[in-house]
N, C-alpha and C positions, 0 to 999 in steps of 0.2 A: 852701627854696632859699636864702634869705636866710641863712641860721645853716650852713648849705655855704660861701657865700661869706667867710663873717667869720671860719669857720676855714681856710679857703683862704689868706686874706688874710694871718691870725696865722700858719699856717707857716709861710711865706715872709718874713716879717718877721724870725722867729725865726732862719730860715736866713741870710739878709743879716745881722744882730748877730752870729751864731757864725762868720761870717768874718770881721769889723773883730776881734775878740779871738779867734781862730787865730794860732798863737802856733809853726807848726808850720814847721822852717827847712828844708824840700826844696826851694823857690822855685815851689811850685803855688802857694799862697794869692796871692791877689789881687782885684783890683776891674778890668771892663774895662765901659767903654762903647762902646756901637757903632751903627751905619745897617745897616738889613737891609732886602735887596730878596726879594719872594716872588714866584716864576715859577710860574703854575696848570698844574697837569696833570688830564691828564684828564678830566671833564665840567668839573669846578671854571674851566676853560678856558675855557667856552663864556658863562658868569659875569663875568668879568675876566681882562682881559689882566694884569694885575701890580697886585703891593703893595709898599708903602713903610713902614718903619715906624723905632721906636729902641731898644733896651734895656741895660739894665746888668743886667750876671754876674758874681757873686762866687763864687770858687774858693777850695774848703775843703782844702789839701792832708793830703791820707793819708800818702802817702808820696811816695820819688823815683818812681813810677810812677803811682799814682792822687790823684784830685782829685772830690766831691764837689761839685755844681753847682749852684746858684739862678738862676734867668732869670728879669724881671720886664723887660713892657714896653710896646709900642704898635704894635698895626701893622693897617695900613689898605688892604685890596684894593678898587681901585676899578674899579665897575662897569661895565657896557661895554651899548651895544644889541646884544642879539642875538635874531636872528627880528623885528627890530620893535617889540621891549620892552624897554623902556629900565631896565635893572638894576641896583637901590640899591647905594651902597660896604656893604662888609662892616666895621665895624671891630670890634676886638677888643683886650684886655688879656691877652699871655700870659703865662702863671706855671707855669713848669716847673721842675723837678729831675731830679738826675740825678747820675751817673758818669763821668769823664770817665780814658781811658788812656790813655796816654802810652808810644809806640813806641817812640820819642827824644826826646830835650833839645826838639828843635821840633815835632814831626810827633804826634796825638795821633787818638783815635777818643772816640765821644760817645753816649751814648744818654742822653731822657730824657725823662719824660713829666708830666701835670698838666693842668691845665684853662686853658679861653680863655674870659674873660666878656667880654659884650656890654660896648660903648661906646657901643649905643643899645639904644630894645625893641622893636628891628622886629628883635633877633638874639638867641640862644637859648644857653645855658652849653654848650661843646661839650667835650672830652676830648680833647686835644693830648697827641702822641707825634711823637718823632722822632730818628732814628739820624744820625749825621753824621761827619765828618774835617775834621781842620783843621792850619793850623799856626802857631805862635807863633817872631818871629823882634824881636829886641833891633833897634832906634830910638838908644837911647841910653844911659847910666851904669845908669840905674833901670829905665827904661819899655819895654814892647815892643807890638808890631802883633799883635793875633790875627786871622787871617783863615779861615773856613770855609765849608763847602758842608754842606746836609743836605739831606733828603726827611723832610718835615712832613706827618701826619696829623690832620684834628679831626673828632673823629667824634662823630656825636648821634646821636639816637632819629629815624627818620625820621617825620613827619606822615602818612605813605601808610601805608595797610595795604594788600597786596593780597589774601591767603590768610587774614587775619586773626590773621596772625602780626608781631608787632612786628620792625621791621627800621630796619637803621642807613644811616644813609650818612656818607661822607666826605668832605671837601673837602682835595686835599693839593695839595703845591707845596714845588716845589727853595725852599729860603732861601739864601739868602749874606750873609752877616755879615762886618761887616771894624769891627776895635775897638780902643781903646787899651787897652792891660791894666799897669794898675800892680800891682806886687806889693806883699802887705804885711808 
């Protein structure tokens, strides 16, 4: 699990450096950081009302249409009583990749997937996936606003067996992301 993590760790490292030296002039490449709010659906609901969390995404552009994704960050669903049981925060470090297409100049779609490690060991390595839209709209000379909406999957190996067949479950939830994106 350990030696999972540290190459986890190393690919994403490697993907953030192969964006500072992208060298490629479509105007994808950039660095944005951003505040993300996570809204739970479905059981994950019944868990926490909402998450808060932060991250920075470096965009590796392809071309004037595609862009190549890094996501590295922090985010924290906080617990809620329910039934009477008072229910620990979830935190998490996620680190996703991905594809990012571009409709138009602003408007773009997103898929990407990767893992979420624990930020404590009451929580377990889960497997994040998630498809999304968003849009990018110029601030200033340089800088612009990215602002998105996805539907976020992290799915593990569940603890229960009941047939004696291994089974997953998932904790998902709307994100919305709103970020500075500098190009570079």
């Amino acid at each position: 699990m350990q030696a999972l993590k540290l190459r986890t760790i190393g690919f994403f490292s490697f993907l953030f450096i192969s964006a500072f030296s992208a060298t490629a002039q479509d105007g994808n490449s950039g660095l944005s950081f951003a505040a993300e709010l996570g809204l739970p659906s479905g059981n994950f609901s019944n868990a926490s009302n909402f998450g808060a969390g932060a991250s920075v995404k470096a965009d590796i552009g392809l071309s004037e249409k595609f862009a190549l994704t890094a996501n590295a960050g922090y985010m924290n669903f906080f617990g809620r009583n329910a039934f009477r049981v008072n229910v620990p925060d979830f935190s998490y470090i996620p680190l996703k990749a991905g594809l990012k297409y571009f409709f138009t100049e602003k408007a773009f779609a997103e898929v990407q997937g990767g893992v979420a490690l624990p930020a404590s060991e009451a929580n377990k390595m889960v497997y994040a996936w998630s498809p999304g839209f968003g849009t990018r709209f110029r601030v200033s000379a340089r800088a612009k606003m990215e602002a998105g909406i996805r539907y976020e999957g992290w799915t593990s190996r569940s603890d229960f067996q009941i047939d004696g067949n291994q089974h997953f479950s998932t904790r998902s939830f709307v994100g919305l992301r709103i970020g500075y994106f500098l190009p570079l």
